[in-house]
C-alpha positions, 0 to 999 in steps of 0.5 A, a space after each residue: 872333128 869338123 863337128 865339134 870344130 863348129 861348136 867351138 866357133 858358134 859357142 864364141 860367136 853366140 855370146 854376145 858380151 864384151 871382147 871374149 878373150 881366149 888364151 895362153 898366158 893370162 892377158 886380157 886386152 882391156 889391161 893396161 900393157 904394163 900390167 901384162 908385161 909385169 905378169 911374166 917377165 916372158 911375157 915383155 919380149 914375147 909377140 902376139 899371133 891374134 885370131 880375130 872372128 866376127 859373129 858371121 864367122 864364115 864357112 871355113 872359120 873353124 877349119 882355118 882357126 883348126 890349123 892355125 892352132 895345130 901349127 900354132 902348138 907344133 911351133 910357136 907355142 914357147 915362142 909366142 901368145 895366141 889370143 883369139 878374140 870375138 872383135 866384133 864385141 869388143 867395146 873397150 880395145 877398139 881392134 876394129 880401127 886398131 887392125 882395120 878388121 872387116 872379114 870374118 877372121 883375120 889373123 894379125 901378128 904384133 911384134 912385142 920388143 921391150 915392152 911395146 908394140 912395133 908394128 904389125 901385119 895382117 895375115 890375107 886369104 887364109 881361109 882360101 888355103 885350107 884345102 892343101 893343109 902343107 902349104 897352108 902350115 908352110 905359108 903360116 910358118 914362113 910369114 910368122 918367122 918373117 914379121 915376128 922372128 925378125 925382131 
């Protein structure tokens, strides 16, 4: 599992085209947000939980990336898009300045009310928490509620 985990994230991190975008509803960030919005109506109130890697991904990218996706698909999947994005290669969406990104992965969630952005947070220190996977899910749980839920 680890293995194949690694794969994944190499496979992303080797390729080294524009921003690579990888989905659950079909949203590019090089779309003007209307388009997006006009594509779902489910997609105009829906927040965005983003995964932002680099091409130094770090030891514990992938086992990090692993878990957010597993509390990802056990509690938010209806809720909630998850994008994950190679930041370091994106050209046209200026993430970097956007979310101020430096560390290898870093998770930002975008609230999304009406068909525009209101504000975001940062994720800190997730890749330090992977060695105790309960508090890891209860910690990313309760900050997504929090910032997101709270709309």
């Amino acid at each position: 599992m680890k293995i194949a985990v690694l794969l994944f994230l190499g496979f992303f991190c080797a390729t080294p085209l524009s921003a690579q975008v990888y989905n659950t509803d079909g949203y590019m960030p090089n779309q003007v947000s209307e388009e997006y919005f006009s594509e779902s109506e489910t997609n105009y109130d829906k927040s965005i939980i983003y995964i932002f890697f680099n091409n130094e991904p770090c030891y514990t990218c992938a086992q990090t990336i692993s878990m957010i996706e597993e509390v990802y698909n056990e509690n938010f999947i209806d809720e909630y898009n998850l994008f994950m994005i190679n930041y370091q290669n994106d050209q046209e969406n200026n993430f970097i300045e956007m979310y101020n990104l430096s560390l290898p992965l870093e998770v930002v969630l975008v609230r999304i009310d009406d068909g525009a952005a209101f504000g975001y947070r940062k994720l800190d220190n997730l890749t330090n928490m992977i060695s105790d996977p309960i508090s890891f899910s209860e910690y990313f749980t309760e900050e997504v509620e929090n910032f997101l839920g709270n709309q």
